[in-house]
MILO-445686 format. One record per atom (N, C-alpha, C): residue in one letter; x, y, z; residue number from 1. Coordinates in steps of 0.02 Angstrom, whole numbers, plus 50000, padded with zeros to 5 digits. Each point is the difference from the previous one (the first is absolute). Layout:
N
A_X_Y_Z_NUM
...
END
This chain:
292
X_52605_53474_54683_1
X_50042_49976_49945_1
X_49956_49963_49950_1
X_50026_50008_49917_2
X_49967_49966_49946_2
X_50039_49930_50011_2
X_49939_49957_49949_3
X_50061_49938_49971_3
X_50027_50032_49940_3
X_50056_49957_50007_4
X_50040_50016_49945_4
X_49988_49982_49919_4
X_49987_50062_49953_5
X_49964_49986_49945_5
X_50053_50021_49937_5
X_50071_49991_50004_6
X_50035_50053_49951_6
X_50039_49937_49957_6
X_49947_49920_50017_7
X_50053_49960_49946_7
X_50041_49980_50024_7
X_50032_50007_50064_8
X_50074_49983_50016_8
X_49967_49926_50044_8
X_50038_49977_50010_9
X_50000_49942_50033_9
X_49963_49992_50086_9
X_49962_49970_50016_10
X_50006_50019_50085_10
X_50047_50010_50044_10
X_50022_50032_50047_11
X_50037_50011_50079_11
X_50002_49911_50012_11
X_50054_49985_49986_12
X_50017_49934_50044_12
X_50038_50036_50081_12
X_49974_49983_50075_13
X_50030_50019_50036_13
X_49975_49941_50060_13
X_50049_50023_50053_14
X_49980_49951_50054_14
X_50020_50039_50059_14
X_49952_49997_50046_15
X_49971_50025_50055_15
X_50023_49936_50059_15
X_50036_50020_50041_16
X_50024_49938_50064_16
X_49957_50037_50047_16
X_49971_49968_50058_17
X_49965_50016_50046_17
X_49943_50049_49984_17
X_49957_49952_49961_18
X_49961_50028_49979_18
X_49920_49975_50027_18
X_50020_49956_50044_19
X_49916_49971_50036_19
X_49931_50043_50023_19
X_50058_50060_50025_20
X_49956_50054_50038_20
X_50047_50070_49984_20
X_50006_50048_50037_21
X_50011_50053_49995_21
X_50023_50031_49958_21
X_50079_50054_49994_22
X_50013_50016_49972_22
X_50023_49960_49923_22
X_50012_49957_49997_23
X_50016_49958_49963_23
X_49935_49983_49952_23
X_49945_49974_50043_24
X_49921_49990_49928_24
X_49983_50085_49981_24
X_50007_50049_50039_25
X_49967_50074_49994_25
X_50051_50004_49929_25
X_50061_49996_49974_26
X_50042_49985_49957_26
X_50012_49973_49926_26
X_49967_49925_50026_27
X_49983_49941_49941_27
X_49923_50062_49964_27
X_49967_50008_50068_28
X_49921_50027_49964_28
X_50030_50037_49960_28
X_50033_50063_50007_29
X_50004_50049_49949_29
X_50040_49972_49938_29
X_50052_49963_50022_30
X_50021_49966_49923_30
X_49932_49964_49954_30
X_49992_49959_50029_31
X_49931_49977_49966_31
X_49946_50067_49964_31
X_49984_50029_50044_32
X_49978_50061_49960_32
X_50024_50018_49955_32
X_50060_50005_49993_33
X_50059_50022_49949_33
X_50000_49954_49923_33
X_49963_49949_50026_34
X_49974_49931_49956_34
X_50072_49951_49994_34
X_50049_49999_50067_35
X_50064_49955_49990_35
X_49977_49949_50035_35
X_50037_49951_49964_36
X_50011_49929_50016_36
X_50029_49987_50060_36
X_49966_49980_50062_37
X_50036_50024_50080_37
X_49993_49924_50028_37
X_50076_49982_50017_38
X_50014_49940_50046_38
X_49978_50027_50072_38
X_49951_49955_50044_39
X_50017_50031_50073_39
X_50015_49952_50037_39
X_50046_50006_50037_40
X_49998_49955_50047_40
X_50006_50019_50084_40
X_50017_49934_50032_41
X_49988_50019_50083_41
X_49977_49942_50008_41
X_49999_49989_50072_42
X_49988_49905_50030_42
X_49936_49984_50009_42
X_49931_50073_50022_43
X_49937_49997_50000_43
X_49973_49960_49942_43
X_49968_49945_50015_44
X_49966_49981_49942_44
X_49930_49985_50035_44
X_49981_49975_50035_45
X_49931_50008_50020_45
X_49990_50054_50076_45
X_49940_50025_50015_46
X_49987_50060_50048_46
X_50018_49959_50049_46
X_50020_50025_50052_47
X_50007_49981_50049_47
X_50089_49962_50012_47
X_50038_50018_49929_48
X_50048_49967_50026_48
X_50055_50068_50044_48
X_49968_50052_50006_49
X_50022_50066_50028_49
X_49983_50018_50025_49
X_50014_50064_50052_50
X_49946_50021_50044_50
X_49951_50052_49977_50
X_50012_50013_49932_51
X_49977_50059_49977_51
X_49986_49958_49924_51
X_49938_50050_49984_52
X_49990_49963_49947_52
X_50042_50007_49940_52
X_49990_49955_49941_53
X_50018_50016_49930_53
X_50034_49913_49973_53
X_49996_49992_49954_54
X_50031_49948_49964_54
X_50035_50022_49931_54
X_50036_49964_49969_55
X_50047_50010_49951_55
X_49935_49995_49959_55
X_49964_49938_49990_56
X_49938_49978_49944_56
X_49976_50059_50000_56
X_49962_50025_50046_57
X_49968_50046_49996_57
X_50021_50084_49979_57
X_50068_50006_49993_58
X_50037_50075_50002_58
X_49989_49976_49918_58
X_50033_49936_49978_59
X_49999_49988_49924_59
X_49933_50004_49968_59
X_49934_49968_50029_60
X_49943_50019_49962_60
X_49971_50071_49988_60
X_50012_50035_50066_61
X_49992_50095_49991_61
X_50051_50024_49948_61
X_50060_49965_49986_62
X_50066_50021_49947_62
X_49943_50011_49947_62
X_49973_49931_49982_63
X_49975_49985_49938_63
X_49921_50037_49985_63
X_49958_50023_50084_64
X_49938_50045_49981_64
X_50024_50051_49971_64
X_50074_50020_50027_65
X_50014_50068_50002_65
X_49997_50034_49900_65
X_50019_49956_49993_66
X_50013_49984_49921_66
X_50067_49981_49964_66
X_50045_49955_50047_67
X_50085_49992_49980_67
X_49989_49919_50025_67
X_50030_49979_49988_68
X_50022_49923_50008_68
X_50025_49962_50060_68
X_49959_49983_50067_69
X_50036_49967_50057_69
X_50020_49930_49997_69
X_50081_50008_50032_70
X_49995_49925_49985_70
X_50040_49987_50097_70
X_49958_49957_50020_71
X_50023_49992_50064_71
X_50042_49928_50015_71
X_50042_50027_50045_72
X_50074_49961_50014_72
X_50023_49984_50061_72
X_49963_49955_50033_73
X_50033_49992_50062_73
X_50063_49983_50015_73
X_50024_50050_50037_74
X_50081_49991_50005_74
X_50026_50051_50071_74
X_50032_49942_50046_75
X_50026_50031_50046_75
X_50066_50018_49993_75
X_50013_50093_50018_76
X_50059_50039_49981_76
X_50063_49963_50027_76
X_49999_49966_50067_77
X_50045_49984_50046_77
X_50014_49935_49962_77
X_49992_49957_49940_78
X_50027_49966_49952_78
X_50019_50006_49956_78
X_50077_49981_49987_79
X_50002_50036_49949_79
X_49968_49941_49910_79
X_50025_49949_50032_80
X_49982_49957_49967_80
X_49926_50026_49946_80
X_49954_50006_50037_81
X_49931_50042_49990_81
X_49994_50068_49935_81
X_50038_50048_50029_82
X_50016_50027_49961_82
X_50042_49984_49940_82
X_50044_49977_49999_83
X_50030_49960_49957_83
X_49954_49991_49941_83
X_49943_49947_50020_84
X_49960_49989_49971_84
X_49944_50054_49973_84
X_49994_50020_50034_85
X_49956_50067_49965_85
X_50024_50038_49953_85
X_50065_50012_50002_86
X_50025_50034_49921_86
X_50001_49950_49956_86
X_50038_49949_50005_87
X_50005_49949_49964_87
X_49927_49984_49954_87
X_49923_50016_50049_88
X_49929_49999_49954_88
X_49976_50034_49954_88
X_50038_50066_50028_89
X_49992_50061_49944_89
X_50026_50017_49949_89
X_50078_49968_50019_90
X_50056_50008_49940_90
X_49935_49950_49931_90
X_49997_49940_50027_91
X_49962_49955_49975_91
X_49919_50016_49932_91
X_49998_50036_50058_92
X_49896_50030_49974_92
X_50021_50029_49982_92
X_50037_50071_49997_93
X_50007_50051_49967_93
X_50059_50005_49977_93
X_50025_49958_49964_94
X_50079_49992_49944_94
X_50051_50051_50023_94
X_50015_49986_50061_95
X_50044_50065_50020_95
X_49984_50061_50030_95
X_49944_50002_50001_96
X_49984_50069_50020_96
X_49981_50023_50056_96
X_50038_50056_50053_97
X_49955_50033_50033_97
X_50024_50064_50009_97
X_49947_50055_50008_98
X_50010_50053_49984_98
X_50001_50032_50078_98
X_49968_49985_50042_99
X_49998_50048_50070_99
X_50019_49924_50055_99
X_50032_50016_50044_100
X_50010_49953_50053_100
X_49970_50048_50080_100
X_49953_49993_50019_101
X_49993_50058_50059_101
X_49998_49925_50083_101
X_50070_50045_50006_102
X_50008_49946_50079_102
X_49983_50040_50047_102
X_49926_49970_50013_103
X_49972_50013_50058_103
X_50003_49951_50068_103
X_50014_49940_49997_104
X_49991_49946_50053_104
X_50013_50024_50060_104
X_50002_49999_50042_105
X_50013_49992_50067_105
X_49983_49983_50066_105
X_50034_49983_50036_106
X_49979_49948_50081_106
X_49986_50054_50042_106
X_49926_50010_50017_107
X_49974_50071_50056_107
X_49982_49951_50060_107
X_50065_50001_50040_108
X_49973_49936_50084_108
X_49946_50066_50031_108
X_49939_49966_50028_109
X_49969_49997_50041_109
X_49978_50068_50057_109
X_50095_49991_50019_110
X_50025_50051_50017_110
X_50022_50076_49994_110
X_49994_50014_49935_111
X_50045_50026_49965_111
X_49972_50080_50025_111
X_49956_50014_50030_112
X_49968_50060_49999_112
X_49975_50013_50067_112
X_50023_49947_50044_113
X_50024_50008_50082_113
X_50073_50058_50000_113
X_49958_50033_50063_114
X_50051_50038_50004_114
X_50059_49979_50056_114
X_50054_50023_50011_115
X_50048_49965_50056_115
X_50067_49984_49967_115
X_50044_49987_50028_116
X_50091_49994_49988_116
X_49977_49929_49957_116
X_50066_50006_49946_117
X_49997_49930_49972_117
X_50001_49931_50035_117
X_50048_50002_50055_118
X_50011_49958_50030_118
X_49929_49947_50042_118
X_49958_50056_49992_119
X_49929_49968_50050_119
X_49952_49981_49938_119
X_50034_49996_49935_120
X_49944_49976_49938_120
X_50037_49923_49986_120
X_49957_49961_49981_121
X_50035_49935_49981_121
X_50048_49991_49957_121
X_50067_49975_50000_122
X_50064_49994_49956_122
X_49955_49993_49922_122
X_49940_49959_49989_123
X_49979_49991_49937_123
X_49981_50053_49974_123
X_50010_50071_50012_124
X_50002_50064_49963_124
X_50060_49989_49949_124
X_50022_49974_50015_125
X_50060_49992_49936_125
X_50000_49968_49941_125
X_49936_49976_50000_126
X_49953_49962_49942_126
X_50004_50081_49949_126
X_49991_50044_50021_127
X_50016_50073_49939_127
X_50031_50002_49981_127
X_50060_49953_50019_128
X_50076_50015_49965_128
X_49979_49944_49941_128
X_49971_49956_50011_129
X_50018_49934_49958_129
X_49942_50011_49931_129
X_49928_50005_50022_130
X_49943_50018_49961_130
X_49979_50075_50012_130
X_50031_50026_49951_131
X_50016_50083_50000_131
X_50064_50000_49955_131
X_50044_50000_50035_132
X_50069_50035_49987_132
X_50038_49926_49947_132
X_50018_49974_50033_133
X_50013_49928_49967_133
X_49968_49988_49936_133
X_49940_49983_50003_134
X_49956_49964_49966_134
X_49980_50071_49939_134
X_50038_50036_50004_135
X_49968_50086_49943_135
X_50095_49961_49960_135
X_50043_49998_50027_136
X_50040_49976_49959_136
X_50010_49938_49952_136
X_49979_49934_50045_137
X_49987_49949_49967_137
X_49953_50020_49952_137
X_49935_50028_49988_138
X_49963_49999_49957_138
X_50025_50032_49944_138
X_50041_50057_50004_139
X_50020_50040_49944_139
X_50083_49960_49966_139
X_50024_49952_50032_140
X_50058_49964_50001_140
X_49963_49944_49949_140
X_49934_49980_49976_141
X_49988_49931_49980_141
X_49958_50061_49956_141
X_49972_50047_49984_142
X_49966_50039_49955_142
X_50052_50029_49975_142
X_50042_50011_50017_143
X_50078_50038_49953_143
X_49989_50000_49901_143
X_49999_49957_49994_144
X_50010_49963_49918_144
X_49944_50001_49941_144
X_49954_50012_50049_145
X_49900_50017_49976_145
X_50014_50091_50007_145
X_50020_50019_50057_146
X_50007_50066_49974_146
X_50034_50033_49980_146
X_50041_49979_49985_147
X_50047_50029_49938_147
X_49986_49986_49921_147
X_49979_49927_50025_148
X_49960_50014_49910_148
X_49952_50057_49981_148
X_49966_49999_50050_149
X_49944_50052_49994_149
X_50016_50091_50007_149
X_50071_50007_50038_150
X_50007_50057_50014_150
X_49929_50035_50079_150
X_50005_49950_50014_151
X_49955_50019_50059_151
X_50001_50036_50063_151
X_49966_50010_50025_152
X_49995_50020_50075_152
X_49996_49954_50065_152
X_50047_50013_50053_153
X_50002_49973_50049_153
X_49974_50061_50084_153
X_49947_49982_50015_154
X_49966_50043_50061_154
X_50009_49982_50060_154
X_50020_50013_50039_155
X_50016_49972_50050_155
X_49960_50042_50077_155
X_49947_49952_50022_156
X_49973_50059_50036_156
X_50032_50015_50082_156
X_50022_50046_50021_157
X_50034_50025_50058_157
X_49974_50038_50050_157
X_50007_50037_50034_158
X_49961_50039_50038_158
X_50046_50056_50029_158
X_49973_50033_50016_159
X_50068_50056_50039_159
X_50003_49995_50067_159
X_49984_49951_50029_160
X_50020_49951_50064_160
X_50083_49995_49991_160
X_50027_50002_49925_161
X_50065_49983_49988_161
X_50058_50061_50015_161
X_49939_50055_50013_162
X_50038_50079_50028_162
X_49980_50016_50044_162
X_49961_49979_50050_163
X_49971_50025_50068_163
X_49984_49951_50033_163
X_49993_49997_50081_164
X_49998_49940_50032_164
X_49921_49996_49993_164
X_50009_49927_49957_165
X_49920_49964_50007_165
X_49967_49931_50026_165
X_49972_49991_50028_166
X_50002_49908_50032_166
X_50057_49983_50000_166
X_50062_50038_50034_167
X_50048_49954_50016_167
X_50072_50001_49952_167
X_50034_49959_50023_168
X_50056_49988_49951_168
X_50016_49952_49952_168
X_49958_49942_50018_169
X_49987_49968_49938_169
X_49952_50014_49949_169
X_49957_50036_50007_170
X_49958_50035_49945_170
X_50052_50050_49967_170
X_50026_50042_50037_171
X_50051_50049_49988_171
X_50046_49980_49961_171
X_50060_49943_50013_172
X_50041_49978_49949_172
X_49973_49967_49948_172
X_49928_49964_50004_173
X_49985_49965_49947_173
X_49978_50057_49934_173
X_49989_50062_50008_174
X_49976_50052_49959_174
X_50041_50024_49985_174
X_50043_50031_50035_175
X_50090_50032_49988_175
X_50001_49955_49953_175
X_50022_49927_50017_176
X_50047_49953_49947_176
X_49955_50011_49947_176
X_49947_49985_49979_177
X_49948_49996_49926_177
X_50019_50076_49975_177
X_50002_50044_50027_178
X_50020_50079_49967_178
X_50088_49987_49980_178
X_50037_49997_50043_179
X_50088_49976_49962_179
X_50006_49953_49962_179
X_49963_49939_50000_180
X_50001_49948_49957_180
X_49972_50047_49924_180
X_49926_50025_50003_181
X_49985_50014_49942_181
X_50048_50061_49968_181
X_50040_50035_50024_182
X_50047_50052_49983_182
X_50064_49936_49962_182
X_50009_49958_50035_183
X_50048_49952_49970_183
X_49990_49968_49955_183
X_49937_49966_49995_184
X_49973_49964_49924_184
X_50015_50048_49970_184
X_49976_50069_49985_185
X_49999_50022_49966_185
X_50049_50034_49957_185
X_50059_49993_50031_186
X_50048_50005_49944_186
X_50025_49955_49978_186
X_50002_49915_50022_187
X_50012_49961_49952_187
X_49932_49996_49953_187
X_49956_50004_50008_188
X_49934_49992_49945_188
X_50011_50046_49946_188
X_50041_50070_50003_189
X_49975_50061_49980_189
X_50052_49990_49915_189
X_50052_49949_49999_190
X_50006_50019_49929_190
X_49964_49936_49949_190
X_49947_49968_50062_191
X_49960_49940_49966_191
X_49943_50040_49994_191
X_49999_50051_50006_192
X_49903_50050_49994_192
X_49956_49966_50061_192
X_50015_49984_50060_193
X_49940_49970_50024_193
X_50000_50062_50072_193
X_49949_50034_50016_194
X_49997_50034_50056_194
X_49982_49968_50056_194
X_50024_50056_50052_195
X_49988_49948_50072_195
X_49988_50084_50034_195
X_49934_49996_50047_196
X_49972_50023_50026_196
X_49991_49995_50090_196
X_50028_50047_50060_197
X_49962_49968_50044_197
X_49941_50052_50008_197
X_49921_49975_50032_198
X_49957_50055_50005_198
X_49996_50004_50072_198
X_49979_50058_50025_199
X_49966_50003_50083_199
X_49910_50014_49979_199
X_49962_49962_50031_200
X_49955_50006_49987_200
X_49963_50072_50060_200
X_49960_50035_50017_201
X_49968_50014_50057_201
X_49966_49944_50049_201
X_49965_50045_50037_202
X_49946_49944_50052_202
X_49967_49969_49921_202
X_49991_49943_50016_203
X_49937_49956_49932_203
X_49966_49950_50038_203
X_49927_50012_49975_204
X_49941_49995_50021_204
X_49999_49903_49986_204
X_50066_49983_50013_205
X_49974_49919_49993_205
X_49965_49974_50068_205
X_49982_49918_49981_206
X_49974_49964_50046_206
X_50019_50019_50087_206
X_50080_50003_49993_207
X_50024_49990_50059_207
X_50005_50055_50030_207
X_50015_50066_49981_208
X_49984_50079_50009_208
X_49925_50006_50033_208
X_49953_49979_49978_209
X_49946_50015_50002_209
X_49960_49952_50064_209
X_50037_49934_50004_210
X_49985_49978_50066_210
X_50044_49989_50067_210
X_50066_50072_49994_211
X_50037_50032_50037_211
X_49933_50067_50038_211
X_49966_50027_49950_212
X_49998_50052_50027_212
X_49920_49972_50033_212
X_49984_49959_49962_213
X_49910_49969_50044_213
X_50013_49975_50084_213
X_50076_49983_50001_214
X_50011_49968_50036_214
X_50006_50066_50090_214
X_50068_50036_49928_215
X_50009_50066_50046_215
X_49993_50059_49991_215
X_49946_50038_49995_216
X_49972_50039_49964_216
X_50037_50067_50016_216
X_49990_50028_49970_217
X_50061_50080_50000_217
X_50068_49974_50005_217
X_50041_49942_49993_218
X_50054_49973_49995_218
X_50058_50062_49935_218
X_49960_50002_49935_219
X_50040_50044_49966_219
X_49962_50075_49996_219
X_49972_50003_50043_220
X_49957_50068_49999_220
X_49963_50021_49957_220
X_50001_50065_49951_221
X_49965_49994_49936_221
X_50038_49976_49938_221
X_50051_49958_50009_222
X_50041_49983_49947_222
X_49943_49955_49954_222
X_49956_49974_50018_223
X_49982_49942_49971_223
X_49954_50036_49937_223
X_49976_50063_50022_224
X_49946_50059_49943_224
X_50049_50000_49948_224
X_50059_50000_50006_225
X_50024_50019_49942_225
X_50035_49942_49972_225
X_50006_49925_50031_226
X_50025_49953_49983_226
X_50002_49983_49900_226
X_50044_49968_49989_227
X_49992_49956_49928_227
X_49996_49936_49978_227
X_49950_49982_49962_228
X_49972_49958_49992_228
X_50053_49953_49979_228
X_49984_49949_50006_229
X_50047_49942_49986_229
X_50021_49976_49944_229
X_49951_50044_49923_230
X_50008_50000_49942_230
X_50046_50041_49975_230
X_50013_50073_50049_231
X_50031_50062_49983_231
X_50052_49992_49979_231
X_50035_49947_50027_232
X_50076_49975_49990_232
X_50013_49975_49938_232
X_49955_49966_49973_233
X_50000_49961_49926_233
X_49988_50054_49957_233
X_49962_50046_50006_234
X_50006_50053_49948_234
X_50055_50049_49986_234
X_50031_50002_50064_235
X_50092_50000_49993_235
X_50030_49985_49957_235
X_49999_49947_50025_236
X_50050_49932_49961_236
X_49974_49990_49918_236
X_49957_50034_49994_237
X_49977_49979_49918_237
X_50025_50086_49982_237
X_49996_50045_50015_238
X_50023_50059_49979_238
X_50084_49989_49979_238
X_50056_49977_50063_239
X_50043_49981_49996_239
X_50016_49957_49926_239
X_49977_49962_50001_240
X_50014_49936_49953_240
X_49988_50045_49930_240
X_49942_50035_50009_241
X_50004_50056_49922_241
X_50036_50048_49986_241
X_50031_50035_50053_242
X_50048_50021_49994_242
X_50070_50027_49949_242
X_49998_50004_49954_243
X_50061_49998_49968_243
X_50067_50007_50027_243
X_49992_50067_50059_244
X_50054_49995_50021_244
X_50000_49981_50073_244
X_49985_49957_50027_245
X_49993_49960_50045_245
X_50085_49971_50002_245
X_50016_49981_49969_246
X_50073_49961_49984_246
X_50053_50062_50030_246
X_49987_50034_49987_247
X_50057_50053_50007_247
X_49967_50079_50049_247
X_49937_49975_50015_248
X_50004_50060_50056_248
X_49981_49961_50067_248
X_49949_49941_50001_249
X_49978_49990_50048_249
X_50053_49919_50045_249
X_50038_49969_49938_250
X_50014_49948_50034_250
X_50046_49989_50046_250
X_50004_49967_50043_251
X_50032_50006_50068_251
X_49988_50053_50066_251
X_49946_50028_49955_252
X_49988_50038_50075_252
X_49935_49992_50060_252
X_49987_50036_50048_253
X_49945_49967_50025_253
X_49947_50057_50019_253
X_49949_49988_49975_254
X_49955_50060_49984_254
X_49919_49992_50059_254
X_49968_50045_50015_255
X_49956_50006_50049_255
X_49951_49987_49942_255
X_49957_49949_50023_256
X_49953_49991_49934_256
X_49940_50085_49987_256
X_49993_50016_50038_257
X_49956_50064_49982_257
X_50050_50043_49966_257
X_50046_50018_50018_258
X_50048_50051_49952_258
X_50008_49971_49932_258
X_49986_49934_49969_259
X_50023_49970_49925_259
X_49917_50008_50001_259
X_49969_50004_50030_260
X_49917_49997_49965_260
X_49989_50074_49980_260
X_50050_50051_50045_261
X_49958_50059_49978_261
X_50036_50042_49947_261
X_50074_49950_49984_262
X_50027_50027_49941_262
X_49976_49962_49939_262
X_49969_49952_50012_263
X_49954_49975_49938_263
X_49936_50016_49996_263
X_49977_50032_50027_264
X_49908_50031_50002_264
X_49954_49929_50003_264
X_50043_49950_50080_265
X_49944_49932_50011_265
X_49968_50031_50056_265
X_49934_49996_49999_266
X_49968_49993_50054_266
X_49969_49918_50045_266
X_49981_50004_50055_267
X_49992_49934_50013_267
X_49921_49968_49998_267
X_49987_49958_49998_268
X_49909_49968_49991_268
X_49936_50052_50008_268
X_50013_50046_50051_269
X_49957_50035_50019_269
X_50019_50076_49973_269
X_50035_50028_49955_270
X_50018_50046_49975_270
X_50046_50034_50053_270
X_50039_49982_50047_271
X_50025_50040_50037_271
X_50059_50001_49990_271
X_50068_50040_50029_272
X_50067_50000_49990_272
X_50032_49989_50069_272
X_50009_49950_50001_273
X_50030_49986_50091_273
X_50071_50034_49981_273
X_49988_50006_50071_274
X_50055_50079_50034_274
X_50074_49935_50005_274
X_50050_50048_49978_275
X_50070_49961_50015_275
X_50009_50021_50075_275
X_50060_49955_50039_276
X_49984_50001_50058_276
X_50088_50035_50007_276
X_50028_50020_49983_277
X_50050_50009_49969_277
X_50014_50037_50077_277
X_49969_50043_50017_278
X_50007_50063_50036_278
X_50020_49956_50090_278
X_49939_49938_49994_279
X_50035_49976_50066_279
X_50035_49942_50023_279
X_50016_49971_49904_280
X_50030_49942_50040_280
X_50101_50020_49958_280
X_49989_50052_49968_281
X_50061_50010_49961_281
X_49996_50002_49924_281
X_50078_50003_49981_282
X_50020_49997_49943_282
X_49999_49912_49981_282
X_49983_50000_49960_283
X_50045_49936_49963_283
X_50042_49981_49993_283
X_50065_49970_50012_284
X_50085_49972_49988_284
X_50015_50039_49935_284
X_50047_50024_50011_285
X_50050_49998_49943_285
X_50073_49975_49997_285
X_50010_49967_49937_286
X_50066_49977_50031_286
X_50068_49989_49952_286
X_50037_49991_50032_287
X_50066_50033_49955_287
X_49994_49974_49921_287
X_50052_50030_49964_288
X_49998_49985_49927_288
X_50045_49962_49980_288
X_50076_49968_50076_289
X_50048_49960_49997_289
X_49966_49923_49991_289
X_50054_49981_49949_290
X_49999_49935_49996_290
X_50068_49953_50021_290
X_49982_49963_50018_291
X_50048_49940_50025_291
X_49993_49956_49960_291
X_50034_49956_49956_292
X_49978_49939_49978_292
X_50051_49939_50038_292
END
């Protein structure tokens, strides 16, 4: 991706759970994109995780990248916090934000033990709260910034939410972020603001990568064809350009390689990661009734 050179204003956007994985692979490509990128997440110095990454640090690569990091420590499971984090941006940027991509979420420990729910610790339900929860509150206190802007709302999901994956609280916490984003999206839709959920593939983040050091042949050769943690942000910036994004793509929930290969994105290394479509399913579709 270029920075952006056509005169228009920068990408004001904000990236939640953005310390490490999918979430900084994200901010990077916006930054590339040359947008103005809030990140946040509770990491602020190494070691406060078991895996590396800090918010400071996802924000200074924002800003090598060539876009604007601005880092925000803020834990999802407050709302108070958040609160405050729109409230900074409304502030700095007179109203404005153009992309909201809710990535946050609580990955226990556990989460990739295999075995009945019942033998994993009750605190798996931390997915419901930072995940599922915390993707609403954020877009509930960004509401008013993106509608000024006519923006995009991303919401990242997995297709864990259509096939059994780590369980049932991973499971409902992905279901709910895919029905929720089908629901924003028709109250957003005669304010112009889209709402997106994505499934990403296997991605080559921190925690992927010291799954498989750990247990090697764990995803077999899935990992050759894995996507980079940036792949997703070049998504989400195709989306957002979009014209008709509003009216073909919003509310639905899309396999991120199938929206890359109808936009001609490839990922860091020139490759086209394979949609997984074939073994974990279709995507939801869902009725066109409304209840009010």
């Amino acid at each position: 991706m270029h920075p952006i050179t056509n005169n228009k204003p920068p990408l004001v956007c904000v990236v939640t759970g953005a310390s490490r994985g999918i979430g900084r692979g994200i901010a990077l490509a916006l930054g590339a994109a040359g947008a103005t990128v809030y990140v946040t997440g509770r990491s602020q110095r190494e070691g406060d995780a078991p895996l590396p990454g800090t918010v400071f640090q996802t924000a200074d690569d924002v800003s090598a990248a060539g876009g604007r990091g601005i880092a925000v420590v803020c834990d999802h499971a407050r709302d108070e916090q958040v609160q405050a984090l729109f409230e900074r941006v409304r502030r700095e940027q007179d109203g404005r934000l153009d992309i909201l991509v809710n990535s946050a979420i609580a990955l226990p420990d556990t989460l990739v033990d295999s075995g009945p729910f019942w033998d994993k610790p009750l605190a798996m339900t931390s997915l419901l709260d930072v995940g599922l929860r915390s993707a609403y509150v954020a877009s509930w206190f960004a509401a008013e910034l993106l509608i000024r802007s006519r923006g995009l709302i991303a919401n990242i999901s997995s297709a864990g939410g259509r096939c059994y994956m780590h369980g049932p609280a991973y499971g409902a916490g992905k279901a709910g972020i895919d029905k929720m984003s089908f629901d924003m999206a028709h109250d957003f839709r005669p304010r112009g603001v889209s709402v997106v959920s994505l499934w990403p593939g296997l991605v080559r983040t921190e925690r992927t990568l010291d799954v498989c050091a750990k247990e090697p042949g764990k995803y077999g050769n899935a990992l050759d064809h894995a996507e980079s943690p940036q792949f997703a942000g070049r998504v989400v910036l195709a989306l957002h350009a979009d014209p008709d994004c509003l009216a073909r793509r919003s509310g639905g929930v899309f396999y991120n390689a199938e929206l890359a290969a109808e936009y001609g994105l490839r990922d860091t290394d020139g490759a086209a990661p394979p949609s997984h479509r074939r073994y974990f399913g279709d995507p939801p579709t869902y009725s066109a009734t409304v209840v009010e």
